[in-house]
C-alpha positions in Angstrom: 4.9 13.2 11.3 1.5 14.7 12.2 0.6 15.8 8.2 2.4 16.9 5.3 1.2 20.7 6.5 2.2 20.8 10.1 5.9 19.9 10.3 7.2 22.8 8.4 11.2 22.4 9.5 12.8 19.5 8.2 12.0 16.5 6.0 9.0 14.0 6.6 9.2 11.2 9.7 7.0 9.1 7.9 7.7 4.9 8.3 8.1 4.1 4.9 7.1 0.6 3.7 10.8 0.5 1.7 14.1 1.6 3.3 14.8 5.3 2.7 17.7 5.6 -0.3 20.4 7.9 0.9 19.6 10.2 -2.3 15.6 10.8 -0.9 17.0 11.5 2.5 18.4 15.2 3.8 22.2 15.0 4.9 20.9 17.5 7.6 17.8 16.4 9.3 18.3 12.7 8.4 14.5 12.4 7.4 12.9 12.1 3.7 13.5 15.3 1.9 10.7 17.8 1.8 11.0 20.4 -0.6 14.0 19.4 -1.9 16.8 22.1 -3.0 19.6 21.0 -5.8 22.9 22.2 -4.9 25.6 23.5 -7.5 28.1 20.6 -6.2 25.3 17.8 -6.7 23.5 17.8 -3.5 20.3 17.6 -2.1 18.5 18.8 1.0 15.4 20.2 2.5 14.5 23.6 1.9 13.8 24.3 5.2 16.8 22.9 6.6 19.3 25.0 4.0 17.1 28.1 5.2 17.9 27.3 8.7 21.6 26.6 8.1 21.7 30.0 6.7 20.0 31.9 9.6 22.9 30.0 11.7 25.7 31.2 9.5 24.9 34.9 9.4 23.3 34.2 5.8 26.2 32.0 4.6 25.2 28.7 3.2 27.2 25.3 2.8 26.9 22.2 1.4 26.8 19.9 4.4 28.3 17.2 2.8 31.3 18.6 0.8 31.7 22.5 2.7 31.4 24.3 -0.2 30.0 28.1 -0.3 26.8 28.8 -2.3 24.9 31.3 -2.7 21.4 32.3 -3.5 22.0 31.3 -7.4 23.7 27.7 -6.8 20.9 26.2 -5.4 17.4 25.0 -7.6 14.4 23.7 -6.3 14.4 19.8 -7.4 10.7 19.1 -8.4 11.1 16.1 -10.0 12.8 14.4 -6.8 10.3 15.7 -4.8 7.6 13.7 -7.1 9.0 10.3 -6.3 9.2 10.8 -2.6 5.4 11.8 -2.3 4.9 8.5 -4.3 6.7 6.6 -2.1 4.5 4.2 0.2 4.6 4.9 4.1 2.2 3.2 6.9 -0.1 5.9 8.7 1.3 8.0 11.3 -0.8 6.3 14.0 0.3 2.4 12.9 1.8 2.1 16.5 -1.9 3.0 17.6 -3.0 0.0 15.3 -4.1 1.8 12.3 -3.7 -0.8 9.0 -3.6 1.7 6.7 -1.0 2.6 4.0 -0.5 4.3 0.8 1.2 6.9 -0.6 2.8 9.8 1.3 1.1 12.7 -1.1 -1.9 10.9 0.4 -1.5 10.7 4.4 -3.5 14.0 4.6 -6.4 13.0 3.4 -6.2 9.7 5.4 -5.8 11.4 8.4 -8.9 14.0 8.1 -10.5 10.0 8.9 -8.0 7.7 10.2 -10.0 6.4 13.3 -6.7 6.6 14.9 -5.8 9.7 14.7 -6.0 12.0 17.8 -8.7 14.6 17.5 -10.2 17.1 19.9 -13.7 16.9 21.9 -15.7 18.8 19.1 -17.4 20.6 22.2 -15.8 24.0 22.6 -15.6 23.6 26.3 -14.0 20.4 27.0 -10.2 19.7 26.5 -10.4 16.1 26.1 -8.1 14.5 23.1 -9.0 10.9 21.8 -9.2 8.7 18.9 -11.3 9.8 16.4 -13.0 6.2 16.7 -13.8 7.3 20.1 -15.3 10.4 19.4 -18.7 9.4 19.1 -18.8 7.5 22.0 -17.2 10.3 24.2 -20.0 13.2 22.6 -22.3 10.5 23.5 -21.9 9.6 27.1 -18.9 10.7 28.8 -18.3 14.3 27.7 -19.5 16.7 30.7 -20.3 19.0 28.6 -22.5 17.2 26.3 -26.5 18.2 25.9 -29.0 16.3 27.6 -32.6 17.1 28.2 -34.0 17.7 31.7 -36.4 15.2 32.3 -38.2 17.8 34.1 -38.7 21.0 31.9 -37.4 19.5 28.7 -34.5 22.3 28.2 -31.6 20.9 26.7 -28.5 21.8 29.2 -24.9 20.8 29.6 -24.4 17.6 31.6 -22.2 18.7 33.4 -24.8 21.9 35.1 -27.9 19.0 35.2 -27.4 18.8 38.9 -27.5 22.9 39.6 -30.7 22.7 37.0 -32.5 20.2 38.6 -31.4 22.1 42.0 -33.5 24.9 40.7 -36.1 23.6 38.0 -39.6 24.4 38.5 -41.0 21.3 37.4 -39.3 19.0 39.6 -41.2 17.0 41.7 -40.3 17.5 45.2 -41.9 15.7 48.6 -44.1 18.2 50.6 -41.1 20.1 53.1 -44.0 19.6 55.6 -43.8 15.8 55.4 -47.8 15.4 54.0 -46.9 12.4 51.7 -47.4 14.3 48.8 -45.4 15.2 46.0 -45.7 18.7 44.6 -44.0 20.9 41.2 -41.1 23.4 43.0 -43.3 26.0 41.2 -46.1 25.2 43.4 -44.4 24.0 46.4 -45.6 27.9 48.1 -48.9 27.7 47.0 -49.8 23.8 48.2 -48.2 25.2 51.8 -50.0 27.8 51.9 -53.3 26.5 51.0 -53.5 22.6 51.2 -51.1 21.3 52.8 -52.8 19.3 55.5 -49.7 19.6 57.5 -50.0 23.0 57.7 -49.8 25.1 60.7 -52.6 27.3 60.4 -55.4 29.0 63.0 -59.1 28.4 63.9 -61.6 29.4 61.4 -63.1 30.8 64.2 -60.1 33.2 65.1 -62.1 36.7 64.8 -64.7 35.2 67.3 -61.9 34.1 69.9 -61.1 31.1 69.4 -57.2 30.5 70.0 -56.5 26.7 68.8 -53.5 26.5 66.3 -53.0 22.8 64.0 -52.1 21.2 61.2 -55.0 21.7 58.6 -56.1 18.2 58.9 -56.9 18.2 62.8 -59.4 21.1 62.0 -62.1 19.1 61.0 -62.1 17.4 64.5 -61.5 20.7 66.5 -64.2 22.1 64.4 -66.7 18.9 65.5 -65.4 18.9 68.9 -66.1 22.9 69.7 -69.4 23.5 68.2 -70.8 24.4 71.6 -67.4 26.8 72.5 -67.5 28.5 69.1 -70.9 29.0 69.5 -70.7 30.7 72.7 -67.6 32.7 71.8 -69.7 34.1 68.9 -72.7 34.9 71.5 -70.2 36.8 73.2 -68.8 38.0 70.6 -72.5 39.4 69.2 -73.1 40.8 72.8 -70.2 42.7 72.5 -70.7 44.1 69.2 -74.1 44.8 70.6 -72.7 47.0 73.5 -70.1 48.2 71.4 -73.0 49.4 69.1 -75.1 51.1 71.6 -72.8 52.6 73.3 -71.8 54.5 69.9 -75.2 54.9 69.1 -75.6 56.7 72.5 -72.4 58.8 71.7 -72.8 59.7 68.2 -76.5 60.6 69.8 -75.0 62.7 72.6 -72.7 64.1 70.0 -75.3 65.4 67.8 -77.6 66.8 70.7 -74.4 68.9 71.5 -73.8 69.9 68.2 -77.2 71.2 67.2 -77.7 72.8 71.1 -74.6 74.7 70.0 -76.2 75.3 66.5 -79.5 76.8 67.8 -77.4 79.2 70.3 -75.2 80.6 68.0 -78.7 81.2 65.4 -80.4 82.8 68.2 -77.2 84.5 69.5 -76.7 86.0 65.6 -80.7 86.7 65.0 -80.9 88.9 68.3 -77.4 90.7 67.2 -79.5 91.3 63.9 -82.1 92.2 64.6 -80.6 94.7 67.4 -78.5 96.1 64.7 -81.7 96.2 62.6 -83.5 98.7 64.7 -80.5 100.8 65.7 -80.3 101.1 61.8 -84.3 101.8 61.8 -84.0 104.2 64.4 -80.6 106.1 62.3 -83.0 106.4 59.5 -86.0 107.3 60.9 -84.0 110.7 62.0 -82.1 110.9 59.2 -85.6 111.1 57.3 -87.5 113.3 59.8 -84.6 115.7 60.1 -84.7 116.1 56.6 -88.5 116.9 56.3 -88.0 119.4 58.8 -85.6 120.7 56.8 -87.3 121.2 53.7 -90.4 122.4 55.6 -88.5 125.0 57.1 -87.0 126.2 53.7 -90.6 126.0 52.3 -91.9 128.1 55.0 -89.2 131.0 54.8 -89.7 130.9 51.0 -93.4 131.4 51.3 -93.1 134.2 53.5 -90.6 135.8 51.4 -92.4 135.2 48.6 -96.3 136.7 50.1 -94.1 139.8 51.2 -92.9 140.2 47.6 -96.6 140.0 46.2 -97.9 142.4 48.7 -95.0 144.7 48.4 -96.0 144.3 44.6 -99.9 144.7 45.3 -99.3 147.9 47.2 -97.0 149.3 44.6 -99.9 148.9 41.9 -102.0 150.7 44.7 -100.1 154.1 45.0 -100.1 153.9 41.3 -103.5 153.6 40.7 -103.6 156.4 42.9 
């Protein structure tokens, strides 16, 4: 039957403890009645079912049992029928799954929101899995792939089923050197350690910028460093006496350089103080005339004006003369 709720066409499949009376049970769907209509001519069935018979009739309803027309106003709803089959006993829906219980059929609803044998759903969104309720817990538990579990790693709570990926990426997981050292080292810091402990590590000379071309793991440098004091000291002789030569030699350029520069320097001043000073002189000399011509000038203009003027006064002088006279 499922519930009272979910079978909503025809009467109840319930296994009742009693044998069904042939009053409680619908002429059409042969199960208990549910919702029980009274017909005119004395008959009973399920509401559901006259509905149905009706929607097959082109809105014509029968009496199943005796073929008589009724309409709308010949049938009644039978309450007090419907009363005594809710009160009739039944075993639960899931009996054949071993379930014990039984009671009244009003009441299998409620039983089954916890009958232990009743088929529920995974209550994880995800998963399709249906079991006994009784399973449930176990199933949430341990077998449901998409239950939570904690990385033992990182602590973050993921779905089962995605632990492998996590763990294939999670930055706290211990992981052996990829460089074989014999040491275990966080994913987070696997680059670091390579990079700068590792004693597997590939890595050059200390003495590289001096010449020095040997190439090891990081834990044979010890012994190449004890083995090649007397090569790395003489590679950084050479290398000095190099950087000596290389030193004098642009000492001795830059020196050059300089020499050239201020050689230029002190011809272009000498070059520029003769052009002034030529200019100088030919500007002296411009003036000099300049000035002379105008004195000569002026002292010419004085002259003719002094002559002109003693004329006047002895033109004047003999005037008074004759005068007198």
């Amino acid at each position: 039957m499922g519930s009272l709720d979910q079978q909503k066409c025809g009467g109840y499949n319930a296994q009742f403890l009693q044998e069904l009376s042939d009053e409680h049970e619908c002429p059409v769907c042969k199960m208990a009645l549910r919702e029980p209509v009274l017909t005119l001519c004395g008959h009973r069935l399920c509401f559901s079912c006259s509905e149905e018979m009706k929607r097959r009739n082109n809105g014509v309803l029968f009496c199943p049992l005796d073929k008589t027309i009724l309409n709308s106003g010949e049938i009644f709803p039978d309450k007090f029928t419907e009363r005594i089959i809710l009160q009739l006993n039944i075993k639960c829906d899931n009996f054949l799954k071993s379930c014990q219980w039984t009671g009244e059929l009003k009441a299998i609803n409620n039983h089954l929101t916890s009958c232990e044998y009743q088929e529920v759903k995974c209550l994880n969104e995800q998963c399709s899995t249906a079991l006994l309720r009784k399973e449930l817990s176990d199933h949430m538990e341990k077998h449901c792939i998409y239950r939570l579990v904690t990385c033992q790693y990182c602590k973050l709570k993921i779905n089962f089923c995605d632990n492998q990926s996590h763990e294939e990426k999670c930055k706290w997981v211990p992981l052996c050197c990829i460089n074989q050292c014999d040491m275990k080292v966080l994913r987070k810091e696997m680059s670091a350690h390579i990079t700068d402990s590792c004693a597997n590590t590939i890595v050059p000379c200390q003495y590289l910028k001096i010449g020095c071309t040997f190439k090891g793991m990081r834990k044979e440098h010890a012994t190449h460093a004890n083995s090649s004091i007397q090569n790395h000291l003489s590679m950084a002789i050479s290398k000095l006496d190099a950087l000596e030569n290389k030193m004098t030699l642009t000492v001795d350029t830059l020196e050059n350089k300089i020499a050239s520069k201020l050689n230029a320097l002190e011809t272009k001043i000498t070059s520029n103080m003769e052009s002034l000073e030529a200019k100088i002189a030919s500007e002296s000399i411009a003036l000099e005339n300049k000035v002379t011509s105008k004195v000569e000038s002026f002292e010419n203009k004085n002259a003719s004006e002094a002559v002109a003027l003693e004329n006047k006064i002895t033109s004047t002088v003999d005037a008074l003369k004759n005068e007198l006279i």
